[in-house]
C-alpha positions in Angstrom: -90.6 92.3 -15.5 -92.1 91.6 -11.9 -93.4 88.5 -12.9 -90.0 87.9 -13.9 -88.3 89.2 -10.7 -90.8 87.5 -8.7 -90.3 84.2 -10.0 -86.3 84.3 -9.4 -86.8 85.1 -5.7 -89.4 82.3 -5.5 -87.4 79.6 -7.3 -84.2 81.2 -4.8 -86.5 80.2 -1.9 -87.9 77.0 -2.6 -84.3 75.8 -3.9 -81.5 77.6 -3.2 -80.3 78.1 -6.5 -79.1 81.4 -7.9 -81.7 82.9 -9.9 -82.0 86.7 -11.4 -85.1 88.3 -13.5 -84.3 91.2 -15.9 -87.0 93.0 -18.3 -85.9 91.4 -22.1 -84.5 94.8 -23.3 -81.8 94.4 -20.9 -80.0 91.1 -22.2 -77.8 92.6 -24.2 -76.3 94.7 -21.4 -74.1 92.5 -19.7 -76.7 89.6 -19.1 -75.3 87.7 -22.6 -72.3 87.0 -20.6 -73.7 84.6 -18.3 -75.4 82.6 -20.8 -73.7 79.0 -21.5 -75.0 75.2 -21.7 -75.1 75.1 -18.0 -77.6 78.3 -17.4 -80.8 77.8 -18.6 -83.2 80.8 -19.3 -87.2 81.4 -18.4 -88.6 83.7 -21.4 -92.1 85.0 -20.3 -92.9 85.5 -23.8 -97.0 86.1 -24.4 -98.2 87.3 -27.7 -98.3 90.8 -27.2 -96.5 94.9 -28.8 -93.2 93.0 -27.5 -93.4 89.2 -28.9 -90.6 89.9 -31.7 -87.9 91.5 -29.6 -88.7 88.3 -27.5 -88.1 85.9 -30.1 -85.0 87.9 -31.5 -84.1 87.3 -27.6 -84.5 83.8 -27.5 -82.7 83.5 -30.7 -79.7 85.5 -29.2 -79.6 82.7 -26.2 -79.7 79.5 -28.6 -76.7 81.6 -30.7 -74.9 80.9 -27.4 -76.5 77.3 -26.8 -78.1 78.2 -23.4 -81.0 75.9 -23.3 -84.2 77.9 -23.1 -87.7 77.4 -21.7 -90.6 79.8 -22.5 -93.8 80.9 -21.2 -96.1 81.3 -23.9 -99.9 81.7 -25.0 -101.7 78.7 -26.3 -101.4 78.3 -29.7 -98.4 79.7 -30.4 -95.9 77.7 -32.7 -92.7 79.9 -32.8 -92.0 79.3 -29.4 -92.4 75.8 -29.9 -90.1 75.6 -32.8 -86.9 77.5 -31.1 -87.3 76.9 -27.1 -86.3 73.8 -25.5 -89.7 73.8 -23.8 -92.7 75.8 -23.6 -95.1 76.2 -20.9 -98.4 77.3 -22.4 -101.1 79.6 -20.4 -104.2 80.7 -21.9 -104.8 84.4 -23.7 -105.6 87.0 -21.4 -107.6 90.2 -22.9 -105.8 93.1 -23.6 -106.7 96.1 -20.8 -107.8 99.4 -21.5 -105.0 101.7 -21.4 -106.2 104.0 -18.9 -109.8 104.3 -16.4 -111.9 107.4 -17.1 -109.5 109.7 -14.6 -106.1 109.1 -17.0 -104.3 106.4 -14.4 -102.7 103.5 -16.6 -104.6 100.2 -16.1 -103.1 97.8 -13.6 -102.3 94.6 -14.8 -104.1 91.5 -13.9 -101.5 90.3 -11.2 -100.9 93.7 -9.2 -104.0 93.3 -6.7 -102.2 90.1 -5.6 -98.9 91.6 -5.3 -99.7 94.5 -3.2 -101.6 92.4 -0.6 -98.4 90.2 0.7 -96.4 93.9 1.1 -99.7 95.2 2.1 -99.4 93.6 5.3 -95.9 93.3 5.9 -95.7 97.0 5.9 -98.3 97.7 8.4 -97.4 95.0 10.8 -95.6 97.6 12.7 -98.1 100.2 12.8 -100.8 101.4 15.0 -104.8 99.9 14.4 -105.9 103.4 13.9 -103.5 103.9 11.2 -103.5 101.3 9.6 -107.4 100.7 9.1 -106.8 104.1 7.5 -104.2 102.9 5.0 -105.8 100.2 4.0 -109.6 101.5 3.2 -107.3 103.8 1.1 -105.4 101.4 -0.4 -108.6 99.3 -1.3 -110.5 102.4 -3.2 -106.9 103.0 -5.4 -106.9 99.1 -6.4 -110.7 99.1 -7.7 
């Protein structure tokens, strides 16, 4: 879902054209309604505990003939057979569920996320401060 989110507000930036991202179990609440031939959707749709409701997803947006392209992992040939395209990225490794102190596992794109905010945020504030925030920041992202 913040991959998702993400990608909206960068393809709003670069081209000014209306974009939204939404976490899959929310198309049928309301989101179905903007789907037509005109509006196509971006599936980020890697093999993994949620594939099926994904494809059952995809399936519900070619019911409505919205053209759909996907972001799958190499290899994969359902995607291939009901998207309009695919874009293939390679496997990732699952994460452990949780370090040795019971904190979930981040995911592999987090430590890049937080940096951008990271600095926005402490723009404003004192050096002291700041040096502080971020030597504590830095131990909670290891």
């Amino acid at each position: 879902y913040p991959i998702a989110l993400e990608g909206a507000l960068k393809l709003k930036e670069i081209s000014y054209i209306s974009a939204s991202g939404y976490p899959s179990a929310e198309l049928k609440h309301g989101v179905i309604a903007l789907i037509s031939e005109e509006t196509p959707s971006l599936f980020i749709a890697p093999q993994d505990a949620v594939f099926d409701k994904n494809v059952s997803n995809i399936e519900e947006v070619k019911a409505r003939r919205g053209p759909v392209i996907a972001v799958g992992t190499e290899g994969d040939t359902a995607l291939a057979k009901i998207c309009d395209d695919v874009i293939f990225v390679p496997h990732a490794p699952d994460l452990p569920r949780a370090d040795p102190h019971g904190h979930p596992a981040p995911a592999p794109f987090l430590p890049h996320r937080r940096h951008p905010r990271m600095r926005c945020g402490q723009a404003a504030q004192p050096r002291k401060k700041r040096d502080r925030r971020v030597r504590g920041l830095r131990t909670r992202i290891r």
